[in-house]
N, C-alpha and C positions, 0 to 999 in steps of 0.2 A: 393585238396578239404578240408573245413572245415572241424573240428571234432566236433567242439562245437562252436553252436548261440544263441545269446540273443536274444529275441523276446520283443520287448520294445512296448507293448500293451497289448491289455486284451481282453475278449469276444471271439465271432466269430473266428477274421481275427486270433487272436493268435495261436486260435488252431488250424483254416485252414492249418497257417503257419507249426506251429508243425507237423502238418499228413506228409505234403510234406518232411521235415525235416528227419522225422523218417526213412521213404520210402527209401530215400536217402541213412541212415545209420549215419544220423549228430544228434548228442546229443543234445540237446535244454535245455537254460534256460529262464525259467518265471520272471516275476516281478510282483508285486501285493502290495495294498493300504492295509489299514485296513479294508475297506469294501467288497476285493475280495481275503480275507483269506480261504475261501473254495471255489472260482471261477472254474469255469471247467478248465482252462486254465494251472492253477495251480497243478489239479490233473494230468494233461496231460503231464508235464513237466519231465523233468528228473531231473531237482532244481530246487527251485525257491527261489527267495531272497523278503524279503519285503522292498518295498521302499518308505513308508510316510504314512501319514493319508489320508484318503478317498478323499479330494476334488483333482480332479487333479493336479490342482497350486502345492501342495505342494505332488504330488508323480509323476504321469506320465507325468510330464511337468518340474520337476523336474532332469535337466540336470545333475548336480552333482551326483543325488542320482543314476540312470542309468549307468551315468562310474562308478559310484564306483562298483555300482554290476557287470559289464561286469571285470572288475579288480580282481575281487576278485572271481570271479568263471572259470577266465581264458579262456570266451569266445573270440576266434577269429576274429566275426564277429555280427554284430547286422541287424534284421531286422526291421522293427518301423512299418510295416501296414498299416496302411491308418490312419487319425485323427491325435492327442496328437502332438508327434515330430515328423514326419513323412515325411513335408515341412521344418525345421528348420535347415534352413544353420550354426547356431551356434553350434546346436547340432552335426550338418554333422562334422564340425571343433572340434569339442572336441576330436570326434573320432580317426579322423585322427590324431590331437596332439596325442592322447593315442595308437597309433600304432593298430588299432582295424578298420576292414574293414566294411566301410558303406555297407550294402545291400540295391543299391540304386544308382542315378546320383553323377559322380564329386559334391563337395562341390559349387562349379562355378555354376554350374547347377543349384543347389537347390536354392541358393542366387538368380538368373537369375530368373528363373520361380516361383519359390513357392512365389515371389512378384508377385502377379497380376497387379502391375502398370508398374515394370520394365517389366515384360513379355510383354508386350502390346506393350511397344517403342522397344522392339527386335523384336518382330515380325514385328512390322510397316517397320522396317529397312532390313528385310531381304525380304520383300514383302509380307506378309500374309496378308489377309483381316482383315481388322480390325476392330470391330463395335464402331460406333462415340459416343463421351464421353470423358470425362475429365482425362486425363492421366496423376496423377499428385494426392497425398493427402490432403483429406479435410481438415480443422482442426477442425471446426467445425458445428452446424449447421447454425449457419445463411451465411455462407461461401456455405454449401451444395445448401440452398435454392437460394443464387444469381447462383449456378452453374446451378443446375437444370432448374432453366427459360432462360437461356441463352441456354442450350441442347435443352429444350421445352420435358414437361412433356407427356409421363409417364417417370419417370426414376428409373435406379438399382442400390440401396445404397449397396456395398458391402466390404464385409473384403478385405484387401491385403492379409493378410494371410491364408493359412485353404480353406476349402471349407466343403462339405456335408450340404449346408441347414445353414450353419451357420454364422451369420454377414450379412443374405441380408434379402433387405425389398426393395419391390414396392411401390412408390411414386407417387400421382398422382394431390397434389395439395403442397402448401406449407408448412401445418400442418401436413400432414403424411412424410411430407422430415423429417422438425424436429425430431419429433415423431419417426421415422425410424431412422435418423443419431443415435438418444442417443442410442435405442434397439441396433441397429446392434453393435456400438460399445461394450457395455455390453458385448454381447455375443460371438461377437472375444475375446476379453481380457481374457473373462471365457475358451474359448474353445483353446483359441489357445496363451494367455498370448500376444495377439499385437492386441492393438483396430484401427491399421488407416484403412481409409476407403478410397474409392473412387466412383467415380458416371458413368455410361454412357447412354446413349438412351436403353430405352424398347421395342423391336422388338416387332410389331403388329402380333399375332397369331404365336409366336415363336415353332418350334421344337428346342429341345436339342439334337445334334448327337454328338458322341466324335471318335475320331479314336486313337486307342491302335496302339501304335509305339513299338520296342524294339530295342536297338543295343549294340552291343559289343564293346570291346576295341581295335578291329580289322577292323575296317572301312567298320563294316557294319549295316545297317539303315535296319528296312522293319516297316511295317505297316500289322495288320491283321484284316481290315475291320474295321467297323462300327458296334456300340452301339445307339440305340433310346432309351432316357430317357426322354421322353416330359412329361410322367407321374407322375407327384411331386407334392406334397403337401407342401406350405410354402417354397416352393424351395429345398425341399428334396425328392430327386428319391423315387420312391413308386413300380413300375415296370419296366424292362428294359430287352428291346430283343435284338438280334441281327441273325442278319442283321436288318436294319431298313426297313420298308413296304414302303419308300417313297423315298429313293433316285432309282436312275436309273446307268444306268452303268458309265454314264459320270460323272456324279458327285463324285459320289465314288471315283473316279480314278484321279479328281481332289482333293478332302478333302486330301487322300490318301496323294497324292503329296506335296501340304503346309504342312500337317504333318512331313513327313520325312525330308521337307526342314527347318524346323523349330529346330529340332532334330539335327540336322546337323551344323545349326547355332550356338547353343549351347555346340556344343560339349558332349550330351547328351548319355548317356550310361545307360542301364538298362530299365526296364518299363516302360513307362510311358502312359499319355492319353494326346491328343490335343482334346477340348473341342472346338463347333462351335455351332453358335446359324442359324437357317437356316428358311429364311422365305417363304411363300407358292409357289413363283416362284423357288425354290432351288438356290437363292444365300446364298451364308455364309457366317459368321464371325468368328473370331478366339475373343473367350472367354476370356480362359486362356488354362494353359498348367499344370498339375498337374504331379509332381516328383513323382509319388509313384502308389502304386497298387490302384486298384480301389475298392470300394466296388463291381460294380455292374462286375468281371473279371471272374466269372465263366461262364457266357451266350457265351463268345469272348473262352475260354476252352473247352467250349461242340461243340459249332462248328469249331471247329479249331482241338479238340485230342489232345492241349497239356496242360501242366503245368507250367503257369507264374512264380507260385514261385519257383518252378524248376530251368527256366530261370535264373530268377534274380539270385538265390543262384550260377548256372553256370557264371554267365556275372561276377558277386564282384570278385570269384575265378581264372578270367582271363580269362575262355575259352570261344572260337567265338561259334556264335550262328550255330547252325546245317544245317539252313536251309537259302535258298536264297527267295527273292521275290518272284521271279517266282514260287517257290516251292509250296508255302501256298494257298491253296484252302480249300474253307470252305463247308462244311458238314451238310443239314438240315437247324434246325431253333433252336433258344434257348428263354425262356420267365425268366425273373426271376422278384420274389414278394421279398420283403421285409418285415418280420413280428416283428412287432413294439408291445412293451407293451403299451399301450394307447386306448382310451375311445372311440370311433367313436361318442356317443351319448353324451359327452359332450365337442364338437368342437375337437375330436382327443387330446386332452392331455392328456399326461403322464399318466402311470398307473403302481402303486409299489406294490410291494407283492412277495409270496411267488408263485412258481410252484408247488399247489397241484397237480394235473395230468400233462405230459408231453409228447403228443405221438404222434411225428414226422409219417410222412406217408413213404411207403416205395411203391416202384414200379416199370415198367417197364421206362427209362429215368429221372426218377426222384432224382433229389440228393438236398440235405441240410445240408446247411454250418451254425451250430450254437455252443453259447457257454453256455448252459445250459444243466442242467437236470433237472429231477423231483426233487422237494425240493428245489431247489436253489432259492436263493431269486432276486429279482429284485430289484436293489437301484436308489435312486434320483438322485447319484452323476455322473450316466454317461447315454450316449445316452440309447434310451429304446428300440434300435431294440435286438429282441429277437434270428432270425437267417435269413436268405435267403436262401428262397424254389426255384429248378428251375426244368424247365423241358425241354425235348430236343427231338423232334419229327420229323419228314421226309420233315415236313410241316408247315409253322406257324399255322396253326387249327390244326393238330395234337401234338404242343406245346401247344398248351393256352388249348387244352382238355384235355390233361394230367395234368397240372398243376391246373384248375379250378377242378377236382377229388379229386387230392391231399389235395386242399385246407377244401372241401369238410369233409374231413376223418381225418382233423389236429386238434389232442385236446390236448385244452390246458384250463385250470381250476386253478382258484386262484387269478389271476386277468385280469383285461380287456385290449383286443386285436382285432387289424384290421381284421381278418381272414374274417369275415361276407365279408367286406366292400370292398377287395380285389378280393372275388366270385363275386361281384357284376359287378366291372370295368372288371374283364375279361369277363362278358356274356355279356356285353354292347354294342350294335351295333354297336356304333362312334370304339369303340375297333377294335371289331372282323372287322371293313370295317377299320382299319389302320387308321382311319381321327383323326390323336392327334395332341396336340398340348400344350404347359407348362400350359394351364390355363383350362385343360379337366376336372380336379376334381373340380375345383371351377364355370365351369359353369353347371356340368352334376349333384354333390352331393352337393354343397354350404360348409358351414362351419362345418355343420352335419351330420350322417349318422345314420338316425333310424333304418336302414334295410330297403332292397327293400320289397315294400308293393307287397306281394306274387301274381300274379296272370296267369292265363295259366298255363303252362304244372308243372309249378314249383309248383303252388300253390295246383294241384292234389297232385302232390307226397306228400307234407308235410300234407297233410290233411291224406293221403291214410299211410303211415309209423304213424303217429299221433295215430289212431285208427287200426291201426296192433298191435303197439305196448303194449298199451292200453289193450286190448282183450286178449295178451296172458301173459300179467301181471295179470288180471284179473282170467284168466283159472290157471295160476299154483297157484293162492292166497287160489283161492276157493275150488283146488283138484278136484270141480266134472267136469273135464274136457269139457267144451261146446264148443264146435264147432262154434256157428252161434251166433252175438249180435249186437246188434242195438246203436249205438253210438250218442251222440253229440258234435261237436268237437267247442270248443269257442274259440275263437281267435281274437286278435286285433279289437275287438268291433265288429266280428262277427260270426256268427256261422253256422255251417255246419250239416245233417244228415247223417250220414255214415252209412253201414251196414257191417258187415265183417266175415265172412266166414273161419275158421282154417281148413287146411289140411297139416299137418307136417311142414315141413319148406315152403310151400305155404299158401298165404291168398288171397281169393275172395274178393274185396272190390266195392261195389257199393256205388258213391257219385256224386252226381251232375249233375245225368242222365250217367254217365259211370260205366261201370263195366269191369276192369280188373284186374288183377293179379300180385301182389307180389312175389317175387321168393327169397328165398335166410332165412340163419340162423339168428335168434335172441333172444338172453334169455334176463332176466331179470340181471339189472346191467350193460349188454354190451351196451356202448356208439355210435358205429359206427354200422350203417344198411351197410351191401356192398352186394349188387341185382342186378335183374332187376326189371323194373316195365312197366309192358305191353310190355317184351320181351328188350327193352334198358337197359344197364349198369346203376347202377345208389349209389350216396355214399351218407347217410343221416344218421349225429348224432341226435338222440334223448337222453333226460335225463332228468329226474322225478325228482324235489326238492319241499317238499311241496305240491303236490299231482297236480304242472305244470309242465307240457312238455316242453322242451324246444328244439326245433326242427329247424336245418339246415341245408339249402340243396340252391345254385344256387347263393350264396349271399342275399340270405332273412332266418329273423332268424325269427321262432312265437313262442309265449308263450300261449302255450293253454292248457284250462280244459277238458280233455276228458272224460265224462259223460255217465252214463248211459239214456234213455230216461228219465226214472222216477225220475233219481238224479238232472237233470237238470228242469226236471217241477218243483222241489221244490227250487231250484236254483233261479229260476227266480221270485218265490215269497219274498227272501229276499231283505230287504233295502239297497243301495248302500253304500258301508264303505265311510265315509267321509276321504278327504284328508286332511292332513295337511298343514296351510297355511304359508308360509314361503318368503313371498313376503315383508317382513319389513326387511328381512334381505340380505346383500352381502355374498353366500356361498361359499368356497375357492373349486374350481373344480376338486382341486388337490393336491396330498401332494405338499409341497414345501415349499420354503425361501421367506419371505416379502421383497422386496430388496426396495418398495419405498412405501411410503402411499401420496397420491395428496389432501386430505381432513381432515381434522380435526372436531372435535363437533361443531354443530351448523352450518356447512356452509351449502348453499344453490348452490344443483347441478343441472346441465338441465341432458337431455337425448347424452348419448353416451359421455360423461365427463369423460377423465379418474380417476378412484379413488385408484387402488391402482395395484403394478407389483409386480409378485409373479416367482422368477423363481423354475424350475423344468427341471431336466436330461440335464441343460447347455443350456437351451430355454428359452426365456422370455416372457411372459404372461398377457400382459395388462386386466386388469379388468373394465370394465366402466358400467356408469350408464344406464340403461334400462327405467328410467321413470326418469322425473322431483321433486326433494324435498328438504328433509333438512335432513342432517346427524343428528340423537340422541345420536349416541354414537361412536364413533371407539374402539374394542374389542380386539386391538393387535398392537402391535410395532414393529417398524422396525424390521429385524432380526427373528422374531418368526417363527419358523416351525411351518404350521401348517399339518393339515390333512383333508382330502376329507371329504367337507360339513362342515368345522369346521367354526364359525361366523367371519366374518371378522369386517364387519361395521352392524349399524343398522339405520333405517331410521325413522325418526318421521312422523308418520303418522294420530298425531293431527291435526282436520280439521283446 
């Protein structure tokens, strides 16, 4: 066995890796940019080497700099994680030159699959379903577009290299081909240093299912079930269960099978996932085939009992895996979320800052895999997922109710995060009835998530915690301890009479013709309610800035005034604060890099016109126009970093 592994990544997956490592008894070293000079990952390490300046290009993609720290700290063996090098058969080959063992497939292997084009004609050739599409590099767009009508639209612009969300764009006429080819290229290149692309056919109402394969250097293959990731946004997994709600036993056992055979074909050793797109009759297709751990491999852990990166670090070390096919039976049910720094309320972009507050949730089945702490900064230069919450129950409803609690009770302060938006998809009917499908967020939430506009059982609680909380902020402000007060609670342009009633850590709340009961501890300052309410469990943060509530509970978030009667009848006498109007201006959504501007002074744009692409955390971000005019002014150059709401263009708006 190893005594000492590099771990050539950062975030999360690093220090996943490292927990497992440690367990073990194997020494770990880190790597780390100028930007993840105090990274968790770093603190977690037993060394760690710096290897470049912040943008990945020139540190975690940065091959040379890697061996040389694997070299110079005399690690044995290297793990790479998921993302950066991960898939790079060049990298896999440095290694090996440098006498230093991949944790991970033969080199052969990597080269083989982590092309998504070559993977496509091996699989074709070993018999796997294959879904229809151009096997074969674009070069460019107008190359894309004669492919694409020749396929017949809709079609999936995608990287060869890389995967997680990155390099693909949906196409559905020949301007978003275009449009799509330049992005996707961008963003492979950024993310993974190789821009070619490729096209195939867009499966009508697509599920995402993957099957986790593993084998040894001992001529043995197994498969441990199935993954459903249909839940994605922009093509990036957002939640992921397993077992998945929709296959059946035959199917399974067929995925299962092309899997192993695919694995087999390749000569493939270590972890990995076969990726299948499956449409509402359960036929499927083979995707791709990814060389490497998965993000979404704790859900396939929790129902399984064991440890992938265990595995792997076993299989690099030579020794055969423990168990046979027959062996492995799976356990329950597992749900896992993905918690992303980003805005839900201005189209889910990026969101940078500092972790003021940071307080993961803790429970019965509950685990989270992240690489932050409190304090820790969040940077522009890499993906913004924060960590992966999962949960693991007897049952899939006793998963997604553990996990939906969780979510419930997760605070995080400093900057903006999906957590609301993620309570929302799990209480969502199409969810909890299993009916998904890749384009469930886009037709259930669209490009925005303001919050679920509160109503029924959810919209009690947050009224009823709202003015609990309220009352006995009230009672310890004022000393003369009152018991019983009459509330008004405003909220999202509406308002409520509550009544509420203190008895110890109990409150009587009459609102809306109900009168029940609150149970459970709350002082002032504490963020998390955990109760019941009218006898049910129940987890709701409240938190007071500026004398608003801000209240969540079920994936709906309000921001409400909780007033006294009398405070609120003078309330309602004042004049509305006017808003500022800011419709002459293009506002930048997000920190980020101006990588194109499509307009210059004076020109004259319609509506939906691109005008300027700003990337942010290695995503790219077309800006366009909203109304028809004429630019006044452009307020920035290529290259400027800007900042959230900072002016990009302005509009003349001379009749």
């Amino acid at each position: 066995m190893f005594k000492k592994i590099l771990v050539a990544n950062r975030g999360e997956i690093a220090c996943r890796i490292m927990r497992t490592a440690r367990a073990m008894g194997i020494k770990t070293v880190a790597v780390f940019s100028e930007a993840d000079a105090e990274g968790k990952h770093v603190l977690e390490a037993d060394e760690a080497v710096a290897i470049g300046p912040s943008p990945p290009s020139r540190s975690y993609l940065d091959i040379a700099a890697v061996v040389a720290a694997v070299k110079a700290t005399g690690a044995e063996a290297v793990h790479p994680g998921f993302g950066f090098l991960s898939e790079n058969a060049t990298f896999a080959k440095a290694l090996d030159d440098a006498g230093v063992v991949f944790i991970g497939p033969p080199t052969a292997a990597v080269a083989a699959m982590g092309d998504k084009v070559e993977s496509k004609k091996l699989a074709k050739a070993a018999g796997i379903n294959v879904i229809p599409g151009h096997i074969g590099i674009v070069k460019d767009g107008d190359e894309a577009v004669a492919i694409a009508r020749s396929i017949g639209y809709p079609v999936m612009i995608k990287a060869s290299a890389g995967g997680g969300g990155k390099g693909m764009r949906i196409a559905r006429d020949d301007d978003e081909c275009r449009d799509g080819f330049r992005g996707a290229a961008n963003e492979a290149r950024n993310s993974f240093g190789d821009d070619r692309l490729f096209l195939e056919r867009f499966v009508d109402k697509p599920r995402h299912i993957e099957i986790q394969v593993l084998a040894d250097a001992h001529g043995n293959t197994v498969h441990l079930g199935e993954r459903e990731c249909s839940i994605q946004r922009r093509h990036q997994k957002v939640i992921e269960e397993a077992p998945s709600p929709f296959l059946d036993a035959k199917t399974r056992a067929a995925m299962g099978a092309q899997a192993v055979t695919l694995a087999r074909a390749v000569g493939y050793r270590s972890a990995g996932t076969v990726e299948f797109i499956v449409d509402g009759e359960r036929n499927f297709y083979f995707l791709e085939m990814n060389t490497r751990l998965q993000v979404e491999h704790p859900v396939t852990e929790l129902i399984m009992g064991l440890d992938l990166v265990e595995l792997m670090i076993r299989i690099a070390a030579g020794e055969p895996l423990p168990f046979k096919q027959a062996q492995i039976k799976a356990k329950g049910w597992a749900v896992e979320a993905r918690v992303y720094a980003e805005d839900p309320e201005r189209g889910f972009l990026p969101s940078t800052g500092r972790l003021v507050r940071y307080r993961p949730p803790v429970g019965e089945g509950i685990r989270i895999d992240d690489g932050v702490y409190e304090g820790a900064e969040i940077s522009s230069f890499y993906d913004p997922m924060i960590g992966k919450l999962c949960a693991h129950g007897a049952t899939r409803a006793e998963a997604i109710g553990r996990l939906a609690e969780a979510i419930d009770g997760f605070v995080i302060r400093g900057l903006s995060h999906n957590l609301p938006f993620l309570g929302a998809v799990l209480r969502h009917p199409r969810f909890a009835a299993g009916d998904l499908d890749t384009l469930f967020i886009e037709q259930e939430f669209g490009r925005t998530f303001q919050g679920n506009q509160p109503s029924g059982a959810i919209e009690d609680v947050l009224l009823a915690v709202g003015a609990m909380v309220q009352a006995r902020l009230a009672r310890r402000e004022s000393g003369r301890g009152e018991a019983f007060g009459s509330w008004v609670v405003r909220y999202e342009g509406r308002s409520a009479d509550v009544d509420v009633e203190l008895d110890g850590d109990r409150a009587r709340v009459w609102s809306k013709g109900r009168d029940v009961v609150l149970d459970g501890p709350w002082t002032a300052g504490q963020t998390v309610f955990r109760g019941t309410y009218d006898g049910q469990p129940v987890v709701v943060q409240a938190e007071r800035s500026d004398g608003t509530w801000r209240i969540v509970h079920g994936g709906a978030v309000i921001r409400a005034k909780v007033l006294s009667r009398r405070a609120a009848e003078l309330l309602a006498r004042m004049p509305p604060k006017a808003v500022a109007d800011t419709s002459r201006f293009l506002l930048s959504p997000m920190p980020g890099l101006v990588v194109a501007l499509h307009v210059a002074d004076g020109d004259v744009v319609k509506v939906g016109q691109p005008l300027a692409v700003i990337d942010a955390m290695k995503m790219e971000n077309v800006l366009r126009a909203e109304r028809d005019g004429r630019i006044a002014k452009v307020r920035v150059p290529v290259g400027a970093s800007l900042a959230v709401d900072q002016v990009i263009l302005e509009f003349d708006d001379t009749p």
